[in-house]
C-alpha positions in Angstrom: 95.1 82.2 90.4 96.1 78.6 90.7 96.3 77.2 94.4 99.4 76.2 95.3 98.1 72.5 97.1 96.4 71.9 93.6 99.8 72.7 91.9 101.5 70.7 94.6 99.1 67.9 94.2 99.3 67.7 90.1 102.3 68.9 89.3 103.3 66.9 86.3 100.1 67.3 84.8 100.1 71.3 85.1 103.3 71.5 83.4 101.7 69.5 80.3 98.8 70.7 80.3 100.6 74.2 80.2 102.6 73.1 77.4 99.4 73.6 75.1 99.8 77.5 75.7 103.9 77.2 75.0 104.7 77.5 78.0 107.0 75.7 79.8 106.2 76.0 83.4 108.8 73.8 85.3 111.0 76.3 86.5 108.0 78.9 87.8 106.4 75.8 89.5 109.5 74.9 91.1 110.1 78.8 92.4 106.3 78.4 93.7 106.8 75.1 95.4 110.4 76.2 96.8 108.6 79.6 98.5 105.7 77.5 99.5 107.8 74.9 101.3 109.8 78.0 102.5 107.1 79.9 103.5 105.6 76.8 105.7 108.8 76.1 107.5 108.7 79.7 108.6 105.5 80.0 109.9 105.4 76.9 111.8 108.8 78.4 113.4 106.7 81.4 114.0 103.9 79.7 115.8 106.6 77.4 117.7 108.0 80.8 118.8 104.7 82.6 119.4 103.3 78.9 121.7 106.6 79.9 123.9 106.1 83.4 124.4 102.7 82.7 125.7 103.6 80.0 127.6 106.2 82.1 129.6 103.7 84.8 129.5 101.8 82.5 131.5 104.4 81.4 133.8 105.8 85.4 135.0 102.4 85.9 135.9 102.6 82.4 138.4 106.0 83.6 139.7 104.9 87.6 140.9 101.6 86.3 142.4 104.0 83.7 144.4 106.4 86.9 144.9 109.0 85.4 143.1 109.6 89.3 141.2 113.6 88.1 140.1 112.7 84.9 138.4 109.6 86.9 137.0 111.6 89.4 135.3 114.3 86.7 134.2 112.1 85.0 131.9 110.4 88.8 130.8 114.2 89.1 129.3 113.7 86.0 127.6 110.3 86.8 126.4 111.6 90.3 125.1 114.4 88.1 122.8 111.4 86.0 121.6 109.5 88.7 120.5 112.5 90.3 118.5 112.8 86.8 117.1 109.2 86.8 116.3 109.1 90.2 114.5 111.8 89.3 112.1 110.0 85.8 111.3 107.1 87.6 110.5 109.1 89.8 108.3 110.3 87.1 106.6 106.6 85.3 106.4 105.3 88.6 104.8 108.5 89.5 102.0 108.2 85.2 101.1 104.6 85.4 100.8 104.6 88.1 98.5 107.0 86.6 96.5 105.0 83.6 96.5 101.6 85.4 95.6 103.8 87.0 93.2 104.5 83.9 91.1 101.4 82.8 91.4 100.4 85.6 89.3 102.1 84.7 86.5 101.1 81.3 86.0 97.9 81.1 83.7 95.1 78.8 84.3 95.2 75.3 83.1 93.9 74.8 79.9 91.0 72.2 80.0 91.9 68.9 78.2 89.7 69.8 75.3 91.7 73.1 74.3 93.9 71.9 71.6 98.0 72.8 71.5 98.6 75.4 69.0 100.5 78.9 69.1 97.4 81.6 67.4 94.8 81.7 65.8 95.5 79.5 62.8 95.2 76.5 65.2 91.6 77.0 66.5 89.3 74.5 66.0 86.0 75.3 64.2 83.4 73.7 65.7 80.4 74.9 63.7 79.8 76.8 61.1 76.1 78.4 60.0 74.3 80.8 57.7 74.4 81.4 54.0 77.2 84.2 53.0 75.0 86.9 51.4 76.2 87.4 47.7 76.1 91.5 47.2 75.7 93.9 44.3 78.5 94.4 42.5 80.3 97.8 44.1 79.1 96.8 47.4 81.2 98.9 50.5 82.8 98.4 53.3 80.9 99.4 56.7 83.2 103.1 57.0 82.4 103.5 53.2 78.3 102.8 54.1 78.8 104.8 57.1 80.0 107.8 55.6 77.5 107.9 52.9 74.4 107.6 55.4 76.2 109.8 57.7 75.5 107.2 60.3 79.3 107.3 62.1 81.7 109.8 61.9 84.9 108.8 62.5 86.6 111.6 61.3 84.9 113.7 64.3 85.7 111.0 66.9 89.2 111.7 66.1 88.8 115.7 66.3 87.2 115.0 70.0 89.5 112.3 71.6 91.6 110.6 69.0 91.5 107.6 66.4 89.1 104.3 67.8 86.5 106.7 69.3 83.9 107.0 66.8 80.7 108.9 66.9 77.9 108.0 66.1 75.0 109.8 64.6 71.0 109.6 63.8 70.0 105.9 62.6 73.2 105.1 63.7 73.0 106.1 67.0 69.3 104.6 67.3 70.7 101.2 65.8 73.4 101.4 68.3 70.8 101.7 71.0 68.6 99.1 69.4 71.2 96.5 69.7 72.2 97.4 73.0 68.3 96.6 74.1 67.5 93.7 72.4 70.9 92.0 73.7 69.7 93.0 77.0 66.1 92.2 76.3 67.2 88.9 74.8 69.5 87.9 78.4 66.9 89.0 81.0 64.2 86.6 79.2 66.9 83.7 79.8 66.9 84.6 83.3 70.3 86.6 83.7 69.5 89.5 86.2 70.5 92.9 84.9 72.8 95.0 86.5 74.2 98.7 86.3 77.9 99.2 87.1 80.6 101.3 87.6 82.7 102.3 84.3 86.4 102.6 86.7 87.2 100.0 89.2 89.9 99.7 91.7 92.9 97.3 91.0 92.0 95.0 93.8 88.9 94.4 91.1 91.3 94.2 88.2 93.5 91.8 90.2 90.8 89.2 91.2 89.2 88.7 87.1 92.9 88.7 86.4 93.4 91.4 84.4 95.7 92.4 86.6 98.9 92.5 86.5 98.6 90.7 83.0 96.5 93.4 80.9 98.0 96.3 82.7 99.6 98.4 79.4 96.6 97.6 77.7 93.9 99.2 80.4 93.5 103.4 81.1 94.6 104.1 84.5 93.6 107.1 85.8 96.8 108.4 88.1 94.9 110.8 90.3 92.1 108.0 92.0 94.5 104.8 90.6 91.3 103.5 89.1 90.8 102.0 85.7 88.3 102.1 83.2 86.8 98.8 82.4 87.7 96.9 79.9 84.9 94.8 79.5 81.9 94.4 82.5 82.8 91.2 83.6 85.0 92.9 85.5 83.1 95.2 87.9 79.8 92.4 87.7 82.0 89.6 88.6 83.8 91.8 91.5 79.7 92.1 92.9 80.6 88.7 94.6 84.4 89.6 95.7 84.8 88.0 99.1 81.3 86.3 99.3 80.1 83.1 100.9 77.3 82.3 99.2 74.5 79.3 100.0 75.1 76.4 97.2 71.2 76.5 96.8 71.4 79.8 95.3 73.2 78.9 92.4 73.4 79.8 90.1 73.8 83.2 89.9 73.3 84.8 86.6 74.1 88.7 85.8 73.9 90.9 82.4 75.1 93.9 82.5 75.5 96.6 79.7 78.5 99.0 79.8 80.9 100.9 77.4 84.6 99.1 77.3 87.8 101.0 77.2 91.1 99.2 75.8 94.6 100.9 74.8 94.8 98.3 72.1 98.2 99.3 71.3 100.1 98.5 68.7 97.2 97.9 66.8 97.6 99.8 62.5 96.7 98.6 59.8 93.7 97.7 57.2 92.7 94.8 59.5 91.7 97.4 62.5 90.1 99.9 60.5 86.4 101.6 61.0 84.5 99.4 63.8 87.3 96.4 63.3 88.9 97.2 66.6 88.1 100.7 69.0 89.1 102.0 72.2 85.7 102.3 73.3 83.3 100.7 72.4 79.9 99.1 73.7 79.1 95.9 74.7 76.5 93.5 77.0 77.9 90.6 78.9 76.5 87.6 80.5 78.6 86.6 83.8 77.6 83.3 85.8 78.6 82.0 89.4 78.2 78.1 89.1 78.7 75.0 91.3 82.0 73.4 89.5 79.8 70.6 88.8 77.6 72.1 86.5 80.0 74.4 84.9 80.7 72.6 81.8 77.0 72.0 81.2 76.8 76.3 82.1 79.0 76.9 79.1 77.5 74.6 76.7 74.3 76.9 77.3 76.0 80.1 77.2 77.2 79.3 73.9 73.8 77.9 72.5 72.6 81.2 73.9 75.1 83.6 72.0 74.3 81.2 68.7 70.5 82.0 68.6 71.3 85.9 68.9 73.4 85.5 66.0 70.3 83.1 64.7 68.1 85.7 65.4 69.6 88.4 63.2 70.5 86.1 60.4 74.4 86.7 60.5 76.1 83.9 58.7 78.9 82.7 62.0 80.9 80.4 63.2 82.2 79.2 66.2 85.9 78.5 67.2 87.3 76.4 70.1 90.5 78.5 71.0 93.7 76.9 71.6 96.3 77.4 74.3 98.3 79.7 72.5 95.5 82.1 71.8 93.3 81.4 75.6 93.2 84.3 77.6 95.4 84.3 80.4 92.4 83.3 82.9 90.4 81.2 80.8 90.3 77.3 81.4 88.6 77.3 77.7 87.0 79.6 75.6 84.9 79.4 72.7 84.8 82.5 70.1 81.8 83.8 67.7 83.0 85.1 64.6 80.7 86.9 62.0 81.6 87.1 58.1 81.9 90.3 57.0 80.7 89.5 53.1 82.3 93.6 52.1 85.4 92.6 54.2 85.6 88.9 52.9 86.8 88.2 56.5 85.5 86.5 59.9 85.4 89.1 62.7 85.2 88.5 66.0 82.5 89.2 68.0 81.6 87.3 70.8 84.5 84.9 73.4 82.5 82.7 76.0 85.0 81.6 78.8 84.9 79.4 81.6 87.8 79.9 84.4 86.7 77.2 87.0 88.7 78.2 90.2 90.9 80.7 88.6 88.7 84.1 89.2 87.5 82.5 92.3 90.6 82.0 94.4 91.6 85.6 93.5 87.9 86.7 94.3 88.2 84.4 97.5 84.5 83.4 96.5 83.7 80.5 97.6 79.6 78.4 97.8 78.8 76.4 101.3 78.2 72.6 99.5 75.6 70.2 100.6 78.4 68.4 102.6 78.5 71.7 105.0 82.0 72.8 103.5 82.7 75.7 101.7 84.3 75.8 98.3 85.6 77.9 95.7 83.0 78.4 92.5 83.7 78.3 89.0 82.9 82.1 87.1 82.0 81.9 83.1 81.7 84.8 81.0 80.7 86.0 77.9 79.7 88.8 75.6 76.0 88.9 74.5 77.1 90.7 72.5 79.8 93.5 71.6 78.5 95.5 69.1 81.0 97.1 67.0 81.6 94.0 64.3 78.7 92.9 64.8 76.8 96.5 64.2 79.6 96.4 60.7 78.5 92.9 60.1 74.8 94.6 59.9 75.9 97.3 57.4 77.7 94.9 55.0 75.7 92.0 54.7 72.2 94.7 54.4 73.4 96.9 52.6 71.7 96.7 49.2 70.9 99.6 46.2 68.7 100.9 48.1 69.9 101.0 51.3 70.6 99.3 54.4 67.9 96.9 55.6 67.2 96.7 59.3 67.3 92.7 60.6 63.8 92.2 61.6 64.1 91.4 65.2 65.4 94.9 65.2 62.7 96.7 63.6 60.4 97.2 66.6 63.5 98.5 68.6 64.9 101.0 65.5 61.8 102.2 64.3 62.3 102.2 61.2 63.8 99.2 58.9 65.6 100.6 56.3 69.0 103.4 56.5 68.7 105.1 53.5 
């Protein structure tokens, strides 16, 4: 959430700098400023009102110690009109509040000035590109067609127990699925992220402060009963850890991985593009979240996204990595970089990594804030990414392996499968 002083301070250059998302955010900045200015005028009336009222407070108690009981209970009638007063200012402070917070909340964060202006995808900028696109065997498959005949995933069954985007996976495929998940971990602790375990449901003051909340709302479960809702990613419930916190400016910065399942409605989503692993309800992934000083943020996500490369390196996936634009940012994201993978069976790019930073945005919803050198305490920048989310990259894996004889195993995976060939 933007802070309305920083809005009031650069307001021109909010509203062109939102204009690279399409959006044209006079008239919501206006409605902010208007409550803001509104909301200000009524608390300092309040506090003028609430000065007098203790003041006369003050002054019955002078008059009955002098015995002066009728001038005493003269200005308790005025005091009782005061506080009337005061209660419906404070009222009014509360309802304009809200509606101020309320704006606030649909405002997205300013893009950085290095996101370019575009409305989707087809105006990312690619801003590397590695790997040699494996050329396959003639008849080679697509990763449900490879997964059917190793009986590796069964989506078929997923369906029978939940419903369609909750696959199941089964003997190699299971152990590859677990493989991944440790070597991603594996691979984020020896960079020096800390591991945590999380909660799978968080409560919507955690959904509100990464901003998923309102803005994601149809597209998360909520469960009615406990109004709790399953994660969608854990950057949510590892980036709440620090909800509230003052922490020292010495001790960042902080550095979490954490591996959870995901859970997203997705809806609206048919069609070829979003079949097999392409795009789930659940689905696992491990994510890298950092707390940094705002100075060193930008250098934070330049090694974020070096890191996320040499995993892709690692299990020689042919990738490539796309600046986003403002059409296609998230709605907290200052800038975001995303990892696609080629999928040579698919003869498409899938995504399967998005490294963010949000500055202040997460922050002043988190109210997080660092003590600095100079003694004062400020707001920290959060950065996120996914190291990694396995589904396309797991389908990646199956196409660009596969061979006559089989799937082979990337390397670095061997010692954590077991075995290095699905056959």
């Amino acid at each position: 959430m933007l802070q309305v002083q920083r809005i009031r301070d650069h307001k021109e250059a909010f509203v062109k700098a939102l204009k690279k998302r399409g959006m044209d955010a006079t008239p919501v900045i206006n409605q902010v400023l208007e409550a803001d200015d509104n909301r200000r005028a009524t608390q300092a009336k309040l506090d003028d009102l609430l000065a007098e009222s203790n003041s006369l407070s003050k002054e019955i108690g002078i008059l009955f110690k002098s015995g002066n009981a009728a001038g005493a209970n003269a200005l308790k009638e005025k005091t009782s009109t005061l506080k009337e007063t005061s209660k419906a200012l404070d009222d009014h402070l509360k309802s304009i509040s809200k509606t101020l917070q309320d704006l606030l909340y649909t405002i997205p964060n300013i893009p950085q000035e290095l996101v370019p202006s575009g409305q989707d995808e087809n105006d990312n900028e690619q801003t590397l590109r590695e790997g040699a696109i494996p050329v396959l065997e003639e008849g080679a498959m697509a990763h449900w067609e490879l997964a059917k005949k190793y009986n590796i995933i069964d989506f078929e069954l997923g369906v029978k127990i939940t419903g369609a985007g909750f696959p199941v996976y089964k003997g190699k495929g299971a152990r590859l699925q677990r493989a991944l998940i440790s070597y991603f971990l594996d691979k984020n602790t020896a960079a020096c992220y800390t591991e945590y375990q999380v909660p799978h449901l968080v409560n919507e003051a955690s959904g509100i402060a990464t901003g998923q909340l309102p803005d994601k709302e149809g597209q998360m479960y909520h469960v009615g009963v406990d109004d709790l809702y399953l994660i969608p990613t854990a950057e949510v419930p590892v980036t709440n850890l620090f909800r509230g916190d003052l922490v020292q400016g010495a001790d960042l910065p902080i550095s979490c991985t954490s591996y959870t399942p995901c859970f997203r409605r997705e809806a609206g989503s048919y069609g070829a593009h979003v079949r097999g692993l392409n795009r789930l309800h659940q689905f696992d992934k491990v994510e890298i979240v950092r707390i940094e000083h705002p100075d060193n943020s930008t250098k934070a996500l330049e090694d974020m996204v070096e890191h996320v490369a040499n995993i892709l390196r690692a299990l020689q996936l042919p990738f490539r990595i796309l600046r986003l634009c403002g059409g296609d940012l998230s709605f907290a994201a200052a800038i975001t970089y995303d990892f696609e993978v080629f999928s040579t069976a698919q003869d498409r790019w899938l995504e399967v990594s998005s490294v963010s930073n949000f500055e202040t945005f997460q922050a002043n919803r988190l109210k997080l804030r660092f003590k600095d050198t100079d003694g004062k305490n400020k707001l920290a920048h959060t950065l996120n990414g996914s190291a990694m989310a396995l589904p396309r990259v797991l389908a990646s894996i199956l196409e660009n392996y596969q061979t006559p004889q089989g799937i082979k195993i990337p390397e670095v995976l061997v010692p954590y499968c077991g075995f290095d060939m699905i056959n």
